[in-house]
N, C-alpha and C positions, 0 to 999 in steps of 0.2 A: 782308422785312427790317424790323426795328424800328427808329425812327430815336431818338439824341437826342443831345445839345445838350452842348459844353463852354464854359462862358465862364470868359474868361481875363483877369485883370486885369494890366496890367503895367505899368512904371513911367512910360509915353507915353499908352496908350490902350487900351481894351475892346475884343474880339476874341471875336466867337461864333463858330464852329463847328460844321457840323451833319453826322452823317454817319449814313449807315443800316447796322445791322449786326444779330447774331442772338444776344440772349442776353450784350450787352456790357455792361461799366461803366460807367455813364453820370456824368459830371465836369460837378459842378453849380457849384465856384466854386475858382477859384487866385489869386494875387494876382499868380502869373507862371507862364509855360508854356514850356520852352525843349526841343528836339530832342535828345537823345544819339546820334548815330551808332553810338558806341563800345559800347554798352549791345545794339546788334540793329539790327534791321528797325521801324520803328515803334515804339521807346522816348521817351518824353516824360520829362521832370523839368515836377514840380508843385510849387509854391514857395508858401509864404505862405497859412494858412486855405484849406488845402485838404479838398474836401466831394467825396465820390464817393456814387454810390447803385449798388444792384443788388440789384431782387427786393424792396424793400420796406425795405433795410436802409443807412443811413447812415452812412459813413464819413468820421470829420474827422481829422485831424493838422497838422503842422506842413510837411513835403514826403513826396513820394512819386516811387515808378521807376512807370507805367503801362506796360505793355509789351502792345502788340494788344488795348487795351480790355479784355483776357482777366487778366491779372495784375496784381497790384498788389504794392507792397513801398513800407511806408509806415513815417514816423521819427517820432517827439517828440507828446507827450502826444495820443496813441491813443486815439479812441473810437467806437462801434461800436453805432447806437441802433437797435434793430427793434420798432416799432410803440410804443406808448407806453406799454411794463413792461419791455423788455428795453436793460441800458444793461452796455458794454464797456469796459473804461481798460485801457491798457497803454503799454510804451516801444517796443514795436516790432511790426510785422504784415507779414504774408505772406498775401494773397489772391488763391483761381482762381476767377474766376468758373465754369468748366467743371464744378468739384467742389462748387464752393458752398464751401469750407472755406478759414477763417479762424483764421491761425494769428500768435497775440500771445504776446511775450513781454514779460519783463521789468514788476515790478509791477502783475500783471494784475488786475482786477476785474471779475467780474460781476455785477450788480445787479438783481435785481427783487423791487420791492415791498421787505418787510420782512425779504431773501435778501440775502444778501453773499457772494460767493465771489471768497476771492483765491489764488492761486498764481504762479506764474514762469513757468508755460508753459500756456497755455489754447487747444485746439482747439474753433474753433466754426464749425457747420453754419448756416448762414443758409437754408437751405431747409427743414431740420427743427427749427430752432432746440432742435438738442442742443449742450451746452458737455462739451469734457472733457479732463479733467488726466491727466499720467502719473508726475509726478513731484513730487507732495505738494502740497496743498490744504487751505484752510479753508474753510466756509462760517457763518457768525451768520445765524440766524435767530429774534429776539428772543435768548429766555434758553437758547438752546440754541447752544453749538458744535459743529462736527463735521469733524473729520479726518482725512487718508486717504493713501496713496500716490498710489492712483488713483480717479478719480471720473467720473460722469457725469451733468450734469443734462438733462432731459427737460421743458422749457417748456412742452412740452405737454399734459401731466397732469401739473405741478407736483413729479414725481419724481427723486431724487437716489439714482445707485449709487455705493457705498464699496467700495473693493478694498482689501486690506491694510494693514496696520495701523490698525485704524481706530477713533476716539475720539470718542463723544459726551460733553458733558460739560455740564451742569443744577445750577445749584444743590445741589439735591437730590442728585442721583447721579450716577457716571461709569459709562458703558457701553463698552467694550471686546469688539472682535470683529476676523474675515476680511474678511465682506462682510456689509453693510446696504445696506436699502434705504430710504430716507425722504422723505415726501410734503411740500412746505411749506406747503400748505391743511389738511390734516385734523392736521400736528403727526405723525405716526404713523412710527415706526421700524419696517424689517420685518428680520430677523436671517436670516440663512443660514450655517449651521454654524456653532461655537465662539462664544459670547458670553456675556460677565460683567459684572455690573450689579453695582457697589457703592456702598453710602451708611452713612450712620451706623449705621442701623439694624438691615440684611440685608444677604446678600450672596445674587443670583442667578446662577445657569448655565442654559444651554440651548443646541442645535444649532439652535432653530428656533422660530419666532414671532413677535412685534409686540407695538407697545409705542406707547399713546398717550400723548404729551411732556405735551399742556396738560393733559388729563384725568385723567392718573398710572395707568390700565388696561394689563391687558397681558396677554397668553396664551402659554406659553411650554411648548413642547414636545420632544421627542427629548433624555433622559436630565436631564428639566428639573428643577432643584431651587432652594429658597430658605433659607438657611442666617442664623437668629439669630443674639441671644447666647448662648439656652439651647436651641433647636430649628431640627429640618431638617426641610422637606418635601419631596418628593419624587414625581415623579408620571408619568405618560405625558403627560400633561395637566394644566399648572396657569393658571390664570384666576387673576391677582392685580391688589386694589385695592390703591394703595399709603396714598391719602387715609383710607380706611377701615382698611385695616389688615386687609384680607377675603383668603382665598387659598381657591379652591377647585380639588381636585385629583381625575381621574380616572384610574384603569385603576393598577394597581402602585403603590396610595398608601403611604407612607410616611410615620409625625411619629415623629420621634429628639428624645427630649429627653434632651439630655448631663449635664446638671444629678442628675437622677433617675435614670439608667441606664435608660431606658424605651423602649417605642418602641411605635407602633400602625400594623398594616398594614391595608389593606381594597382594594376594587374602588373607593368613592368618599369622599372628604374636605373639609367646610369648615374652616377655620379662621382664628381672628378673633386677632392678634396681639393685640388689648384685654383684657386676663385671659387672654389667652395659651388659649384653648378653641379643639375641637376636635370635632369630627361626623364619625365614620367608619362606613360601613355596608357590607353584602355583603364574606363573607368576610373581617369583621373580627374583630381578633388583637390583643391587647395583651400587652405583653414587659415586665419588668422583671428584673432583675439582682440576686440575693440571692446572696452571696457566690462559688460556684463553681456554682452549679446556677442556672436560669433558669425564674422562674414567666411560662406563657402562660394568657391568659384569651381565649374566644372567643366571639360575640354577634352576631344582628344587629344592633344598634345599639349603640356605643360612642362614649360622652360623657368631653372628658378636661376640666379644668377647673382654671386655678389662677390663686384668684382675690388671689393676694399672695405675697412672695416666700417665706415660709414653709409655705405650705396650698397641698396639691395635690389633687386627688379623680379616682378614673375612677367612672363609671357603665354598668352594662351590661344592657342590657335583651332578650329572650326569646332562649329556649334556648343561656344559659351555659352554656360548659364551661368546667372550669380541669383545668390540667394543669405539675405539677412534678416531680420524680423523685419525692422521697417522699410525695406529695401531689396525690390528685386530684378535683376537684368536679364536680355540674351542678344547676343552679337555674333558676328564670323569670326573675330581676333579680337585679343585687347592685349592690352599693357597696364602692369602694374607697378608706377615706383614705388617701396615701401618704406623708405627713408623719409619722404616728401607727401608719404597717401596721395599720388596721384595716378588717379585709373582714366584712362585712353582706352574707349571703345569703337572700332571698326566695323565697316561693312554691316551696313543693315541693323543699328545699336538702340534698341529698347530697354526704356527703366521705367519702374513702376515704384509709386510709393504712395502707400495708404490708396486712396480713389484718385490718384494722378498719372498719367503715361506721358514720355517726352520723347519723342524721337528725332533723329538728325541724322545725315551725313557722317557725322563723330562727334562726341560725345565724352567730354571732360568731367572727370568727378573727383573729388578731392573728399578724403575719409578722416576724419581729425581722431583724435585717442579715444575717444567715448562715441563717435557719430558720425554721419555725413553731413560736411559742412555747406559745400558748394559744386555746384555744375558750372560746363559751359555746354552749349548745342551750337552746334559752326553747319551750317547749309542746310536749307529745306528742313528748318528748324520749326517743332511748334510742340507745344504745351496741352495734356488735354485731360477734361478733369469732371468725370461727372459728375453731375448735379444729386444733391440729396432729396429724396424725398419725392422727385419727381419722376418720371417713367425710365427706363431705359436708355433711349432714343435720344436722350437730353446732353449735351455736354457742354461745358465751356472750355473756348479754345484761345488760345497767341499763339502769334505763327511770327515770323521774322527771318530776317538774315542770319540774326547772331541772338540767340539768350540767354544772359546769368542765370543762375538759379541760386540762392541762398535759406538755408535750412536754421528752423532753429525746432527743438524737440520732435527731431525725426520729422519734421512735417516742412513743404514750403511754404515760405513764411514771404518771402519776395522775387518778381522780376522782372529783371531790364530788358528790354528789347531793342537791339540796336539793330539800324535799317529794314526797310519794309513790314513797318510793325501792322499786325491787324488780330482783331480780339472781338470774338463772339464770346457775350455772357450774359447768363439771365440775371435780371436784377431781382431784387428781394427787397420790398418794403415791409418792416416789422416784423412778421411771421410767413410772408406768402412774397410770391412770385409775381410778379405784374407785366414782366415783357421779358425781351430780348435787348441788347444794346448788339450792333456792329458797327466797331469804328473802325478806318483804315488812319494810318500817319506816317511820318517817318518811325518814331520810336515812342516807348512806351514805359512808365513802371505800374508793377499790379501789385498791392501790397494781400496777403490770406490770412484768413481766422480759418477756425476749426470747423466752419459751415462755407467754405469756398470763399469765394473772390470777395472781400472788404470794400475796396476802393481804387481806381486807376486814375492816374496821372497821364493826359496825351501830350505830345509836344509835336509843333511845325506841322499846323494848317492841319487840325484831325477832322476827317468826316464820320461825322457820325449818323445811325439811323435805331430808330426805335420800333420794333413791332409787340403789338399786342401779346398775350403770350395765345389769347384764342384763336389767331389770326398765322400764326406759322405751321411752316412744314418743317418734319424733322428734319428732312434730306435735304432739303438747303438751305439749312443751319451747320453749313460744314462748309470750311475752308479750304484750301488747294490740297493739303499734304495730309488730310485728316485720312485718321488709319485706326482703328479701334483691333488692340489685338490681347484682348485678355485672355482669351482660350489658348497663346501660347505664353500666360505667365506661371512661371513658377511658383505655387500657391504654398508649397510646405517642402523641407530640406532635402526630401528625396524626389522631388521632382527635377531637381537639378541632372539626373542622369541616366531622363527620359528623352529618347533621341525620336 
C-alpha cells in the first residue's frame, strides 16, 4: 500500500491524516474537511484552497466531494497543473483516479507554452497527458487559430487532431477542412481528406498533405490543385512555397490559364507565380483555344512565360509536334508569342495543311483568333502540294529565297516568292491535265483554289518550259530542296506524343 497524507485546516486547529492505500488521491491542503454520510461510504467535503495530487498532477479549486480517495468532483476556479508546461482552468471537474480521466467543464483552458486551448468541455488523461473536446474548441498558438468540433491534443509529441468542421486561420490565409492534424513545435498542419486553403492571392484544394504554418511550405496531394487569378495547377503531387511564390507539380500536371484559353499537361511542373512561368516536361502538351478548333503543341520541354500583363510566350524545345485540324507541324524548337500569335519554328521545321507541306530553314506563322492567317519560310524555302486526282509521284512545287504564305478558310489561298523564285506545276485545262510548266525568275505570286494552283504571276526575265504530261519523269519533276515527309505527319491529336 502506498501511504499519504491529508492535512486539514479548520477553523480551531490543523489535523493530519495519514492512511495507506493503492493508487489513491492524495489531499495536500483544505482549509476544512467535513464527513457526508449522505453523499456514500467515505465521502469528505473539501472546503477552502483545496490542493489534491495524483501521479504527478495537481489539482486546486475552491471545494470538492472526495469520495474513496478514488473520485473527486471539484467546484469554482479549476486548475489542473502536470509537470511544469501543462496548466488546466475550468468551473467545474470530475475526476477517477482508476481511469486517470479528468473531466472539466465550463470555461475550460488548456495551456502549454505558447498553446492555448479553450472549449466548455475538455477530457483529460493525466497518465497520457492527452486533452480532448467533443463539442467545439479553439486553440492560439502564436498567429495561428484552429477550430473544430472535435479535438485531441497529444502532449506528448506536441500533436493536435481536428474532427469536423475545422478552421485554421493565419493572417495570410484560412484553411478549411474534415480532419487535420497539427504539431505545436515544428508549426506543421497535416490534412486528411477535403481541405481549402484560401488567401488573397490563391486558392488551394487537396484530400491530403501538410503544410508548414512558420515556413509557408506545403505538399499537397490526392486531386490537389492551386487556382489564381489567371491560372490553375493541378497535379498528383504539388510542393508549394507560398513565400517564393514556387509550385512544383508531379504525375497528371496541369497549368490552366483562363485568361489566354490555354492550358499545358506533362508528367512534371515548376512553376513561379513571379512572371507567372512555368517548366513542364515528359509528356508535355500545350492547348490553346482558337475559336471552335483547338491548337496542341507537343515537346520534351515546354517553357510558358509571361512576363507582364500584356506579353505572354511558350517555348518548346526537341522533337515538337503541333497539331490542329487544319494544321499540322514538327520541328527541333519553336517559339510561341501569344499576345501577337506569332510561332517561330527552328531546326528542321515542317507544316502541313490540307494536301500542302512547306519547309525552310525557319518558319514564321502567325495564328489570328479563329485561324491561321500567315507564314513566312526564310532559307532553302519551298512549297509542295500534291496534285489531285493524279498518281502519287505528282506534285507541284515554289521553291525561293523567302515565301509568304497567306490563308484564307484554313487553306492557302496566296504566294509571294521573293528571290530565286522557281515553280513546277501541272497545268489543268477544264477538267484534265495537259503538262507540266517549269519556270525559274527572280520572284513570283501563285494565287490557289480548292483544286491547287489557279494562276501565277512571273516577274524579271521568267524562263519558262513546258512538257507534255506523257513525256515526263516523276523524278525530275523535283526541285533542289524537294522533300516529301508525310509518314512523319501528325495525322490525329494523339500522334503528337509519338516520338
Amino acid at each position: 500500500m502506498v501511504a499519504f497524507s491529508i492535512s486539514c485546516f479548520s477553523q480551531s486547529k490543523t489535523k493530519q491524516i495519514e492512511y495507506k492505500s493503492g493508487k489513491l488521491i492524495n489531499i495536500r491542503h483544505a482549509k476544512r474537511l467535513a464527513y457526508d454520510q449522505t453523499l456514500g461510504v467515505d465521502a469528505r467535503r473539501l472546503i477552502g484552497d483545496v490542493e489534491c495530487e495524483h501521479q504527478g498532477a495537481v489539482m486546486r479549486c475552491d471545494s470538492a466531494y472526495l469520495f474513496s480517495d478514488k473520485k473527486l468532483i471539484a467546484y469554482g476556479h479549476i486548475s489542473i497543473i502536470k509537470g511544469d508546461s501543462i496548466f488546466l482552468y475550468g468551473d467545474s471537474l470530475k475526476y477517477d483516479a482508476t481511469t486517470k480521466l479528468a473531466n472539466m467543464k465550463g470555461n475550460v483552458r488548456c495551456i502549454e507554452k505558447d498553446m492555448t486551448l479553450t472549449t466548455n468541455t475538455l477530457i483529460y488523461d493525466i497518465g497520457t497527458s492527452v486533452a480532448s473536446y467533443y463539442n467545439g474548441g479553439k486553440i492560439v498558438n502564436k498567429e495561428n487559430t484552429l477550430t473544430s468540433k472535435n479535438g485531441h491534443y497529444y502532449s506528448a509529441t506536441k500533436d493536435i487532431t481536428f474532427h469536423y468542421d475545422v478552421v485554421l486561420t493565419n493572417p495570410e490565409y484560412k484553411m478549411r477542412g474534415d480532419t487535420l492534424r497539427y504539431n505545436t513545435i515544428n508549426k506543421t498542419s497535416y490534412f486528411i481528406g477535403p481541405t481549402i486553403i484560401t488567401s488573397k492571392t490563391n486558392y488551394i484544394y487537396c484530400e491530403n498533405g501538410w503544410y508548414d504554418t512558420e515556413r509557408e511550405i506545403s505538399r499537397f496531394s490526392k486531386n490537389a490543385i492551386i487556382v489564381t487569378k489567371d491560372q490553375k495547377l493541378l497535379g498528383d503531387s504539388i510542393f508549394y512555397d507560398r513565400k517564393k511564390g514556387y509550385g512544383k507539380a508531379t504525375k497528371n500536371v496541369q497549368i490552366i490559364d483562363t485568361t489566354n484559353k490555354s492550358f499545358i499537361v506533362g508528367d512534371f511542373a515548376e512553376h513561379f507565380e513571379k512572371g507567372n512561368k512555368a517548366i513542364v516536361t515528359g509528356h508535355a502538351i500545350y492547348g490553346r483555344r482558337i475559336e471552335k478548333d483547338t491548337l496542341f503543341m507537343s515537346a520534351d520541354t515546354l517553357f510558358y512565360d509571361e512576363p507582364d500583363s500584356t506579353h505572354s510566350f511558350v517555348k518548346a524545345y526537341q522533337h515538337v509536334k503541333i497539331f490542329k485540324t487544319d494544321l499540322q507541324g514538327i520541328c527541333d524548337s519553336l517559339t510561341y508569342y501569344i499576345h501577337d500569335s506569332l510561332m517561330t519554328m527552328y531546326n528542321s521545321p515542317v507544316l502541313w495543311t490540307n494536301n500542302g507541306q512547306v519547309t525552310a530553314k525557319l518558319i514564321k506563322l502567325t495564328a489570328g483568333q479563329t485561324s491561321i492567317k500567315y507564314f513566312e519560310l526564310l532559307t532553302n524555302a519551298i512549297v509542295i502540294q500534291k496534285v489531285d486526282s493524279l498518281d502519287e509521284e505528282k506534285f507541284n512545287q515554289i521553291e525561293g529565297k523567302r515565301i509568304e504564305g497567306f490563308f484564307a478558310n484554313d487553306s492557302i489561298r496566296k504566294l509571294n516568292v521573293i528571290g530565286n523564285a522557281q515553280i513546277i506545276y501541272y497545268v489543268k485545262q477544264k477538267k484534265s491535265y495537259k503538262g507540266v510548266n517549269k519556270t525559274v525568275c527572280s520572284d513570283l505570286t501563285a494565287w490557289f483554289n480548292s483544286a491547287g494552283i489557279d494562276r501565277v504571276t512571273f516577274r524579271n526575265k521568267p524562263e519558262s518550259t513546258i512538257f507534255p504530261l506523257s513525256k515526263i519523269i516523276d523524278n525530275e519533276m523535283r526541285l533542289k530542296y524537294f522533300v516529301w515527309l508525310e509518314n512523319k505527319r501528325p495525322k490525329i491529336k494523339n500522334d503528337i506524343l509519338i516520338r
